[in-house]
C-alpha positions as CSV (number, residue, x, y, z in Angstrom):
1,X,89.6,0.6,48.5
2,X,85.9,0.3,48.4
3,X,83.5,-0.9,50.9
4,X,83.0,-4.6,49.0
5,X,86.9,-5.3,48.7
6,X,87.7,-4.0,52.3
7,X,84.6,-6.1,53.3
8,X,86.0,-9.2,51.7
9,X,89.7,-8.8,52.9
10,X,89.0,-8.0,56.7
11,X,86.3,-11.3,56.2
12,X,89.5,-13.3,55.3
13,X,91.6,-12.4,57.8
14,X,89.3,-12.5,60.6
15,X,88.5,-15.7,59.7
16,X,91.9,-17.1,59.4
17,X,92.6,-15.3,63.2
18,X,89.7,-17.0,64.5
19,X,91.4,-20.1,63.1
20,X,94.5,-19.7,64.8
21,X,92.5,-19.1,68.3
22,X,91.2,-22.3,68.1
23,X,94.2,-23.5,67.4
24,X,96.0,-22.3,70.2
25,X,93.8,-21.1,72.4
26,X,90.5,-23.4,72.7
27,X,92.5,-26.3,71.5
28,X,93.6,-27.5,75.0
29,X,95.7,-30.6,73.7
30,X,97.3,-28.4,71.0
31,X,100.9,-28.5,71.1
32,X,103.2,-24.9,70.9
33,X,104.8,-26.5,67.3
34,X,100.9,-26.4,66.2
35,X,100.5,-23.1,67.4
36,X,103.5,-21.4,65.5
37,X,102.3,-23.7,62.4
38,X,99.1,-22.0,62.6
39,X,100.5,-18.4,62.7
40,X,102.6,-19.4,59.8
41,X,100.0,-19.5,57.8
42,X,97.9,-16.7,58.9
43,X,101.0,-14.8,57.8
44,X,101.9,-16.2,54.9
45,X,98.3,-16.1,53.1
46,X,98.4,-12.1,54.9
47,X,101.5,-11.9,52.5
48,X,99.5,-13.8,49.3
49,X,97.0,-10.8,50.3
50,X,99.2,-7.8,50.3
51,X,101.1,-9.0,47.4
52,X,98.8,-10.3,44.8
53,X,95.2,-8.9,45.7
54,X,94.0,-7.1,42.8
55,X,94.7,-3.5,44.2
56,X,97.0,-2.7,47.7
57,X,94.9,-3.5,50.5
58,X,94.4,-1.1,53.5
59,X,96.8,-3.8,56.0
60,X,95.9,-1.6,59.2
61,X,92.5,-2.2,58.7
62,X,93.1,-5.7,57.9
63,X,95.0,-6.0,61.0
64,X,92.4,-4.3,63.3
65,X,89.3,-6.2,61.8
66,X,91.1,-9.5,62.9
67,X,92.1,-8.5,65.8
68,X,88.1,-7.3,66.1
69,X,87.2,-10.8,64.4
70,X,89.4,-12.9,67.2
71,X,87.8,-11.3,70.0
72,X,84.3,-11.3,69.2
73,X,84.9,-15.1,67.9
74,X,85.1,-16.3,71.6
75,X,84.1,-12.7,73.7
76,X,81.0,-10.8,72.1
77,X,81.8,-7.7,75.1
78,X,85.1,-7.7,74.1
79,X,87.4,-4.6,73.0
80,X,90.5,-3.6,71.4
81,X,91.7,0.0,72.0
82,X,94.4,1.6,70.5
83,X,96.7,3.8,72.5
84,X,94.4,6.9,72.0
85,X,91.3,5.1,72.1
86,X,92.5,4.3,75.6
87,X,93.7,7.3,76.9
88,X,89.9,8.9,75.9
89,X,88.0,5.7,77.5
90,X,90.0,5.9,80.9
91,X,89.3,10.1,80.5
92,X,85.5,9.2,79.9
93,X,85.2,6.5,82.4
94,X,84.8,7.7,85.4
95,X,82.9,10.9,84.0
96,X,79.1,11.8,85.2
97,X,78.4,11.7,81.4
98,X,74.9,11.6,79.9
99,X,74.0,8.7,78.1
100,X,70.8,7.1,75.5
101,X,70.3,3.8,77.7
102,X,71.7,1.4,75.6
103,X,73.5,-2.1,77.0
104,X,75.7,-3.6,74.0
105,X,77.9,-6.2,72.8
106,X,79.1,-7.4,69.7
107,X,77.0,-9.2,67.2
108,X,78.1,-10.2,63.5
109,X,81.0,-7.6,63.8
110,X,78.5,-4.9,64.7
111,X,77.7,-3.6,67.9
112,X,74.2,-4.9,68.8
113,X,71.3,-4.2,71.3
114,X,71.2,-6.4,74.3
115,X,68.8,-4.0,76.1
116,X,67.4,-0.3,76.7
117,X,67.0,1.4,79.9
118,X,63.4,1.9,81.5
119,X,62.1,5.8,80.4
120,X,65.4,6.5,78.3
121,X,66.2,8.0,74.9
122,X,66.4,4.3,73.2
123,X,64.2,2.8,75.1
124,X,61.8,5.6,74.0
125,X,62.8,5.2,69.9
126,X,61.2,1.5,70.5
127,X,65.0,-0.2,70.4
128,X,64.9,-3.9,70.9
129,X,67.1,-6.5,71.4
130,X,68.8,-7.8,68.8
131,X,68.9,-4.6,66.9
132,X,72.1,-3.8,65.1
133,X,73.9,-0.7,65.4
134,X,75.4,0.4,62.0
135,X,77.2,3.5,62.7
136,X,76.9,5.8,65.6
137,X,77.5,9.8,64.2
138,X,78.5,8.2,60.8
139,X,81.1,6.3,62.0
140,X,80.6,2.6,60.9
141,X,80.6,0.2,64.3
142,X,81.7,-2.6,61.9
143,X,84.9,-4.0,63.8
144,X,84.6,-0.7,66.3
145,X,85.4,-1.2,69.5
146,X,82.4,-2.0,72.1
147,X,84.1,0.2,74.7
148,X,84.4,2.6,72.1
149,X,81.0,2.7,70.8
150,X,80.0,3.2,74.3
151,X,82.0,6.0,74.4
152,X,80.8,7.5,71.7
153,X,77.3,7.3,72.7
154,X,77.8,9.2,76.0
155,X,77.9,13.1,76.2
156,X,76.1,15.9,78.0
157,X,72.9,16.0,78.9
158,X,70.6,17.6,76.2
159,X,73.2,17.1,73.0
160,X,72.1,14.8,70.3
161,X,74.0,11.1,68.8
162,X,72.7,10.0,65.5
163,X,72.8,6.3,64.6
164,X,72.0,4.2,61.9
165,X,70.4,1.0,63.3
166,X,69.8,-2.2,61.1
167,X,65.6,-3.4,62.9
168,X,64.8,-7.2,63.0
169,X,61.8,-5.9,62.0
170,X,62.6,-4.0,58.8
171,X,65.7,-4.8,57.0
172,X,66.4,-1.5,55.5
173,X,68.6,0.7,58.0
174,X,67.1,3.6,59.6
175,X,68.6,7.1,61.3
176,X,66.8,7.6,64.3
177,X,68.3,10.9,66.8
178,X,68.4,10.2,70.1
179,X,68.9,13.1,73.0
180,X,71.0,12.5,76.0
181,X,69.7,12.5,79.4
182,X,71.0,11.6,82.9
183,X,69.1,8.0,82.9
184,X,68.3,7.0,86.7
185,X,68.6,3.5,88.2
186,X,65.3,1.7,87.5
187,X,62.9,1.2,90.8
188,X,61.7,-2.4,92.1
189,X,58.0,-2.6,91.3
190,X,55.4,-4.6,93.0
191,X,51.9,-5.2,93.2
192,X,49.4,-7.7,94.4
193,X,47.6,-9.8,91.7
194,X,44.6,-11.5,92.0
195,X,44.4,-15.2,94.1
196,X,46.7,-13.9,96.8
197,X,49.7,-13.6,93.9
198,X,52.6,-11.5,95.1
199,X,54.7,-9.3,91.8
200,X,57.6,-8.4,92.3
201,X,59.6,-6.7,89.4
202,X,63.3,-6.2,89.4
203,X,64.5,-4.4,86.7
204,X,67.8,-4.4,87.1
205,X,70.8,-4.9,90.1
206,X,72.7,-1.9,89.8
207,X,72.8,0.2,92.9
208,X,70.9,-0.6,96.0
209,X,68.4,-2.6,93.9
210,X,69.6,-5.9,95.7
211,X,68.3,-4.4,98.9
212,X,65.5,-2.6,97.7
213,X,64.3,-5.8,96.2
214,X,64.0,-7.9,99.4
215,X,62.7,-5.0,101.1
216,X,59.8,-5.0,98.5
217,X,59.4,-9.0,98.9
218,X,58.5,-8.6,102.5
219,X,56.0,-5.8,102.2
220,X,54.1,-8.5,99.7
221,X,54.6,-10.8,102.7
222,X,52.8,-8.5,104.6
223,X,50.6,-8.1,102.3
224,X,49.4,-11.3,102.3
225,X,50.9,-12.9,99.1
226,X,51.1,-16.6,99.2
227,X,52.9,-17.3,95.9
228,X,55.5,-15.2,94.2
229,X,56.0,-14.5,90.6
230,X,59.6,-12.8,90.2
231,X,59.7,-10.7,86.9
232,X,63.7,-10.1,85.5
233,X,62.2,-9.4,81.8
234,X,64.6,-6.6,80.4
235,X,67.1,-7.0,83.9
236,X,70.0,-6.4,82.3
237,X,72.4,-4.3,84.5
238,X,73.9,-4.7,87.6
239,X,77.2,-7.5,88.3
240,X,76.1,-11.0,88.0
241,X,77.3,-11.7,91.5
242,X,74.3,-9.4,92.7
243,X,72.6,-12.5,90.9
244,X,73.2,-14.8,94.0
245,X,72.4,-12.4,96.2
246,X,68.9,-11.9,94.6
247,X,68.6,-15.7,94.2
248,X,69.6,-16.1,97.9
249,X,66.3,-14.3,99.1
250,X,64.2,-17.7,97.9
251,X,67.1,-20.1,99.0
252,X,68.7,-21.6,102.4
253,X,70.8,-23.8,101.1
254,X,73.1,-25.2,97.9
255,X,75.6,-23.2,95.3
256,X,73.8,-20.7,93.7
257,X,76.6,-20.2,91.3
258,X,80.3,-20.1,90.9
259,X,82.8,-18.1,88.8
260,X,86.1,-19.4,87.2
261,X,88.2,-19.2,85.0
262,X,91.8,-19.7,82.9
263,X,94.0,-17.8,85.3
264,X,90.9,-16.9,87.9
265,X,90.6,-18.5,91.1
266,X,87.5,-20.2,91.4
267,X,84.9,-18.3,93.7
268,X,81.7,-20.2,95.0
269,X,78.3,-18.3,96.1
270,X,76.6,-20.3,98.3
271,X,72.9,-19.7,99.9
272,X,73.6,-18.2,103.2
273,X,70.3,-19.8,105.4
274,X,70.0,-16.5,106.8
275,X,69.5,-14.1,104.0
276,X,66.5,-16.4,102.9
277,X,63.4,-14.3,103.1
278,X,60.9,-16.6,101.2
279,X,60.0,-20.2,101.0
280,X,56.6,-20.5,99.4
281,X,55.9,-21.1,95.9
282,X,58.1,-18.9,93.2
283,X,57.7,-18.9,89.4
284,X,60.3,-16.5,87.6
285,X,60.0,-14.9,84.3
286,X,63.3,-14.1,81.9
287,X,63.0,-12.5,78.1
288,X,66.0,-12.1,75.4
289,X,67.0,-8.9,77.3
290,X,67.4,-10.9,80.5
291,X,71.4,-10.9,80.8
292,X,73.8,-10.5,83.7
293,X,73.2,-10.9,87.5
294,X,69.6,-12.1,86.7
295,X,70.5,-14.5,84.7
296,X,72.6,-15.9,87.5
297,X,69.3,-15.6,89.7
298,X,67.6,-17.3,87.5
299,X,70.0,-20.8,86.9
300,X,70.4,-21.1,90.4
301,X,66.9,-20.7,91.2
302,X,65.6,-23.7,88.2
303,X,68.6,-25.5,88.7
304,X,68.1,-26.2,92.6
305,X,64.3,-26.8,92.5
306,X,63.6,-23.8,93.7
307,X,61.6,-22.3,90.8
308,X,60.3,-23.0,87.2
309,X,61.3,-20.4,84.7
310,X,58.6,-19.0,82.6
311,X,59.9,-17.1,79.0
312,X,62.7,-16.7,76.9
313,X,66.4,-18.0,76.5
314,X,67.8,-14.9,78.3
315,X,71.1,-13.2,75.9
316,X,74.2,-14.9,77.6
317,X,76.4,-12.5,79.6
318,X,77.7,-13.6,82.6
319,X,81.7,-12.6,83.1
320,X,84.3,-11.1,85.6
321,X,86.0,-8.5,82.4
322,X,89.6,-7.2,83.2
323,X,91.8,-4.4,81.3
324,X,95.3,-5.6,80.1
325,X,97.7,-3.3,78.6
326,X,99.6,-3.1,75.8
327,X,103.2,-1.9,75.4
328,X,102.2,0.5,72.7
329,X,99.9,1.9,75.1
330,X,96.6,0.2,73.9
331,X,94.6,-2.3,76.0
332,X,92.1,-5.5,75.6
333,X,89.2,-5.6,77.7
334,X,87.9,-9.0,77.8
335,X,86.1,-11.8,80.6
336,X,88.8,-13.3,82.2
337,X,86.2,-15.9,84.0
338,X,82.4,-16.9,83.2
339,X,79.9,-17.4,86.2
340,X,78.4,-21.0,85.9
341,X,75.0,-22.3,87.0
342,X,74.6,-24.9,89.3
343,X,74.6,-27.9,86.7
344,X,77.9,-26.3,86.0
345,X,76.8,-24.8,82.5
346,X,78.4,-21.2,81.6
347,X,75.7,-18.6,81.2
348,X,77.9,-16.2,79.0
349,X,78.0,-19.7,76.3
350,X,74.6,-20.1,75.8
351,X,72.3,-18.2,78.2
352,X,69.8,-19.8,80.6
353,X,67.4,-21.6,78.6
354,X,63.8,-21.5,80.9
355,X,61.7,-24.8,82.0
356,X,58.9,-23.5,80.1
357,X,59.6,-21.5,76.7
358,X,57.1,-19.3,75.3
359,X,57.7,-16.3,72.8
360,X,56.7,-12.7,74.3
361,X,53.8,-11.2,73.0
362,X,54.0,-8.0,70.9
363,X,53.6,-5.2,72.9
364,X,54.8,-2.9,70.7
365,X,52.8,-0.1,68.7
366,X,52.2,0.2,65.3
367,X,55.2,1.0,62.8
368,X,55.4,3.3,59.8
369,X,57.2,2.6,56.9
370,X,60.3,3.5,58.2
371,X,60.0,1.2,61.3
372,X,59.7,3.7,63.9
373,X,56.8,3.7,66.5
374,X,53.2,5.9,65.3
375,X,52.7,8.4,68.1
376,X,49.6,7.4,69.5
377,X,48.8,4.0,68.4
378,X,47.8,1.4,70.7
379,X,49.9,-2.0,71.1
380,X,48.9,-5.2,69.0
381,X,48.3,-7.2,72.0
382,X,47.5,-6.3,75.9
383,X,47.8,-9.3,77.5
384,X,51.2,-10.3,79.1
385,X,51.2,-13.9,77.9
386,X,54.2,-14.8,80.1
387,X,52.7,-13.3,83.5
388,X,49.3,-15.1,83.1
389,X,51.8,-18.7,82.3
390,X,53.5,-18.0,85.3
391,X,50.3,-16.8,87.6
392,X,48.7,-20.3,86.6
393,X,51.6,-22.3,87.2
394,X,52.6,-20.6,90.4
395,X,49.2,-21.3,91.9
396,X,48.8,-24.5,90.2
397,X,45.8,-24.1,88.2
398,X,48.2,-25.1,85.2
399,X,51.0,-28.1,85.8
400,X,54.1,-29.1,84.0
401,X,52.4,-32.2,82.6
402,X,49.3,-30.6,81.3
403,X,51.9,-28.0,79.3
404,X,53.8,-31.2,78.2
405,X,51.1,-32.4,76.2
406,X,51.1,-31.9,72.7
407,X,48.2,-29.8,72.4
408,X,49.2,-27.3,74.8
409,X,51.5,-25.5,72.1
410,X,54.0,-25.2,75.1
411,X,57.7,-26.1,75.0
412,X,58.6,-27.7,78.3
413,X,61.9,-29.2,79.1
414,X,64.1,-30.7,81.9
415,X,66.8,-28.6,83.1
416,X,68.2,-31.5,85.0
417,X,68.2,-33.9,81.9
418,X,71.8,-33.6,80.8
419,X,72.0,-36.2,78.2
420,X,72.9,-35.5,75.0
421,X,70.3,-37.8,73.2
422,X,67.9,-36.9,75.2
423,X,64.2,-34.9,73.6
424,X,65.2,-32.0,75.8
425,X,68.6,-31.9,74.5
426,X,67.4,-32.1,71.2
427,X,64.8,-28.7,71.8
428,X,67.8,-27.2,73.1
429,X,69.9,-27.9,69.8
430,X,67.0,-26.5,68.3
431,X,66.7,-23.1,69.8
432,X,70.5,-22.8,69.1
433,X,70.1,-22.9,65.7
């Protein structure tokens, strides 16, 4: 079966499984009657399929592509392993295992680019977020596994992974090589900017980051700082309940998030007054590779006053995942709860969507026709954009209303205004489209 028919059949049925989760699944009113109705006709157009396509289709790979289809439909860091898929993931899991600093999900039935690790192999090739993923050693990621693809992507140190990555940049897919190294933990950065602005930038939660982090904040304390710009661009590892923790340094008081879910026990993270390190004036930056725990730092810290957010909507991934097994021996790993932000919003739907949007510069170097990065070529722009908006509104020499006017070229919006009428509502439609 070619590539075009299999294409079209695994389309069809993931669609009509995708219709039958909503149907029984996200439909909360639906009754069991409409359920079964709904998998009668899943099964009887499968049977339309297998008897009168115009040649035999492949029905295990119509089967696995809408089981792939279903999941990503309502969990883009989903999986579905099959009994020897599992057995190698639970052998690989636990392994010291070199990797190319890539954090994925599933995007369009690919596996996609949320982030790359500071200093690693991707990060190096000039991966971005948003990149797709086309195949991994020749192996197509289309309805692969995400735990899989992981998998895949790990080895030992020094040995080399092809892939075959689709750029937002250039259309045409490219094979770029990557090498494998051990990838360390990113360090907390800091540094003292000019008008007695404190830096402090936490690259990810993994680890004792949590602890470095507010170790960091009071040696800028010390230093003198008087404002406090908090930098979670590209934060993208570490569990989002290290999120509360983080936003907990800046607060003394209020639900910084909570986490819930179907069959998961509702757990609150509330500001503990005595983990507070910092009240003066905070701004906080977030980019499209913001995801996880800082994007529960982030909610809690706009949503409860304590901060405007300066950037990007960050990517949306915010869950407590769990493993359940099959009887044949295959497992679903899949988010069992979402963390919410203050305002009650789930970060996993839709991201955190900051006070004041801007675009990132550009910071990339020059590409060649292929799309790859020119050894040696400077970057289209120096200046970080979103640090110099958060500097001036951290210290005030910018305010909300000045950016609200229409010349300013700056999209500002209410994170309190909840109406659905409302302009800010109507900017948020927008950026969802």
């Amino acid at each position: 079966m070619t590539s075009r028919i299999k294409y079209f059949v695994v389309s069809s049925s993931t669609l009509l499984t995708v219709f039958l989760l909503a149907g029984s699944l996200l439909g909360q009113g639906t009754s069991q009657d409409d359920t079964f109705k709904h998998i009668g006709v899943f099964s009887e157009v499968v049977g339309y399929i297998e008897k009168q396509y115009v040649e035999e289709p492949d029905m295990k790979s119509v089967t696995l592509g809408a089981l792939d289809g279903m999941l990503e439909a309502i969990d883009p860091f989903a999986s579905y392993l099959n009994a020897d898929q599992y057995k190698q993931y639970v052998k690989n899991r636990d392994s010291a295992k070199a990797g190319v600093g890539l954090i994925l999900a599933k995007k369009y039935g690919y596996v996609t680019v949320v982030d790359t690790l500071p200093n690693s192999p991707a990060g190096k090739a000039n991966l971005l977020t948003g990149d797709l993923v086309e195949s991994i050693n020749g192996v197509a990621t289309r309805d692969m596994p995400l735990a899989f693809a992981e998998q895949l992507l790990g080895g030992d140190p020094g040995t080399t992974v092809e892939v075959t990555v689709l750029r937002l940049r250039n259309p045409e897919p490219q094979k770029i090589t990557l090498t494998r190294a051990t990838i360390g933990v990113p360090e907390v950065k800091t540094k003292m900017l000019a008008d007695e602005v404190g830096y402090l930038d936490v690259p990810s939660l993994e680890g004792h980051d949590l602890a470095q982090a507010k170790a960091k904040l009071q040696e800028l304390m010390q230093a003198g700082a008087k404002y406090i710009v908090l930098d979670l661009r590209h934060c993208s590892t570490g569990a989002p309940a290290e999120g509360a923790g983080l936003a907990n340094l800046f607060l003394d008081k209020g639900e910084i998030t909570s986490a819930k879910g179907q069959k998961y026990q509702k757990v609150d993270f509330m500001a503990k007054p005595e983990d507070d390190v910092w009240k003066g004036p905070l701004v906080v930056i977030t980019d499209r590779a913001t995801a996880g725990g800082s994007e529960v730092a982030a909610a809690g810290l706009m949503e409860l006053g304590r901060s405007q957010v300066v950037g990007e909507r960050t990517y949306g991934d915010a869950g407590v995942r769990k493993t359940v097994l099959m009887d044949d021996g295959a497992a679903v790993i899949l988010s069992v709860a979402k963390y919410y932000s203050p305002l009650g919003k789930a970060i996993q739907t839709g991201g955190v969507l900051p006070t004041v949007q801007l675009t990132e510069n550009d910071n990339s170097p020059e590409l060649d026709q292929d799309g790859n990065p020119i050894p040696g070529t400077e970057p289209k722009t120096v200046e970080d954009n979103l640090l110099k908006q958060a500097v001036d509104l951290v210290t005030g020499k910018t305010s909300l209303a000045e950016l609200r006017r229409p010349d300013s070229g700056v999209l500002v919006r209410d994170p309190f205004d909840k109406r659905k009428d409302s302009p800010a509502a109507e900017r948020d439609d927008e950026q969802n489209q």
